[in-house]
Kinemage of the C-alpha trace (Angstrom):
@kinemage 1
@onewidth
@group {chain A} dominant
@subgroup {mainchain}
@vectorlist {calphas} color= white
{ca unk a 1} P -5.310 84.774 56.218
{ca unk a 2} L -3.809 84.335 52.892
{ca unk a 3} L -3.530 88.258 52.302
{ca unk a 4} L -1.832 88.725 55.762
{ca unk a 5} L 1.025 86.114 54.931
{ca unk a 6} L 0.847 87.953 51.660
{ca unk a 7} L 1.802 91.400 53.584
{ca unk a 8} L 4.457 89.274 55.819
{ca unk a 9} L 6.243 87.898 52.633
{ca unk a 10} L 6.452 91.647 50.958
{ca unk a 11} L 7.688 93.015 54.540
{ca unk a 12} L 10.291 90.601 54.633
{ca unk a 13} L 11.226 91.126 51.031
{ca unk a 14} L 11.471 94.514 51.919
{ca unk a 15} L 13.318 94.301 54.625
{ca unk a 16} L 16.104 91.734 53.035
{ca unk a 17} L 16.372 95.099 50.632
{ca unk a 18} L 16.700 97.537 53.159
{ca unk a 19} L 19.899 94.727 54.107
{ca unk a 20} L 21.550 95.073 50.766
{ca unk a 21} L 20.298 91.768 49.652
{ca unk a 22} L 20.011 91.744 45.582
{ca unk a 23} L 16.704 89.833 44.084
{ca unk a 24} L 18.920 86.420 43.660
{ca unk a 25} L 19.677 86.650 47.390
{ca unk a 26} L 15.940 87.276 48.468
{ca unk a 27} L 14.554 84.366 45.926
{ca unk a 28} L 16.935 82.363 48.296
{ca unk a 29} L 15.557 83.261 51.338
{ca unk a 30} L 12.069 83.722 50.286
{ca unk a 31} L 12.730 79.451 49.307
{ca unk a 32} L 13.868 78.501 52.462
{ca unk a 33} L 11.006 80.591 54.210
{ca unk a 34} L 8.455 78.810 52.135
{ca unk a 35} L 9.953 75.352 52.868
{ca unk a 36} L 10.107 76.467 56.474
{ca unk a 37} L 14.066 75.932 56.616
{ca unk a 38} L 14.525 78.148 59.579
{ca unk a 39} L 18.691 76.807 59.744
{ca unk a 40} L 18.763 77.830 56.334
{ca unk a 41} L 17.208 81.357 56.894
{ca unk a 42} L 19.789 81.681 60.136
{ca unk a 43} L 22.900 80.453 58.808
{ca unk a 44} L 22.107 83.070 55.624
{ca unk a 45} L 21.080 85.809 57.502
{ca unk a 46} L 24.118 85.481 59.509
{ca unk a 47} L 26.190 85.434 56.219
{ca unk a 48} L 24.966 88.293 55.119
{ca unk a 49} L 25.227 90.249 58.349
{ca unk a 50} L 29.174 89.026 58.718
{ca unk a 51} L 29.457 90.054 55.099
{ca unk a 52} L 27.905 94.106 56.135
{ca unk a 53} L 30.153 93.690 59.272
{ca unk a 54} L 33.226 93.202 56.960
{ca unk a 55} L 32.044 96.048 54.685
{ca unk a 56} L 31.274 98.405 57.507
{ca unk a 57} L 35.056 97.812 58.979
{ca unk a 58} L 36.783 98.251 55.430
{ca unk a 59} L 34.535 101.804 55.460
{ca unk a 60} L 36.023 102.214 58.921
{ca unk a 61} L 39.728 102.225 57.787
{ca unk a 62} L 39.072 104.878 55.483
{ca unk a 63} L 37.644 107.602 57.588
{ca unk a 64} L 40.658 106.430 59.985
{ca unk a 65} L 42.671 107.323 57.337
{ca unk a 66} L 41.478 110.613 56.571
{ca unk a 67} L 40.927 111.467 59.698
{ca unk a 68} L 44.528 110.984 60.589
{ca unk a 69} L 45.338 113.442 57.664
{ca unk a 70} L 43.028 116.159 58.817
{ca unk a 71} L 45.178 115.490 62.104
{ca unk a 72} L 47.854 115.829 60.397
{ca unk a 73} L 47.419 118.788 58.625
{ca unk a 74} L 45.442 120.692 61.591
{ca unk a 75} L 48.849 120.282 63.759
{ca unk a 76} L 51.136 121.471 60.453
{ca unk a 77} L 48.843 124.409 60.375
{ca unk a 78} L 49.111 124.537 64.365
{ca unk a 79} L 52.728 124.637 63.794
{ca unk a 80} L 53.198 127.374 61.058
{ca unk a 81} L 51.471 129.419 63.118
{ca unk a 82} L 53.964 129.412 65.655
């Protein structure tokens, strides 16, 4: 019983690294798992996802931005060969 929480704990770390969570952040969570704060693990899983979301949009603007040059340049070179 004790080796199979054991294994739970080291999947979960695992998987709070596979999120992008840095040791500090995981020593957080792994607290309020032990101390069975489930509002605590929500509200800082939900953090941390709103904090990837806001990541993964800034990311976003940038291929939008180079995409719209390699639009821009594929009609210029559209154009010249006219």
């Amino acid at each position: 019983m004790q080796s199979q929480k054991f294994v739970q704990e080291l999947q979960i770390m695992r998987n709070l690294q596979d999120a992008g969570c840095n040791n500090e952040q995981i020593y957080c969570f792994m607290q309020y798992l032990e101390n069975k704060d489930y509002k605590k693990q929500v509200h800082f899983l939900k953090c941390h996802r709103c904090i990837l979301k806001e990541d993964m949009h800034e990311v976003q603007k940038k291929i939008d931005c180079l995409d719209y040059l390699l639009y821009s340049l594929k009609k210029e070179e559209q154009n010249h060969e006219l």
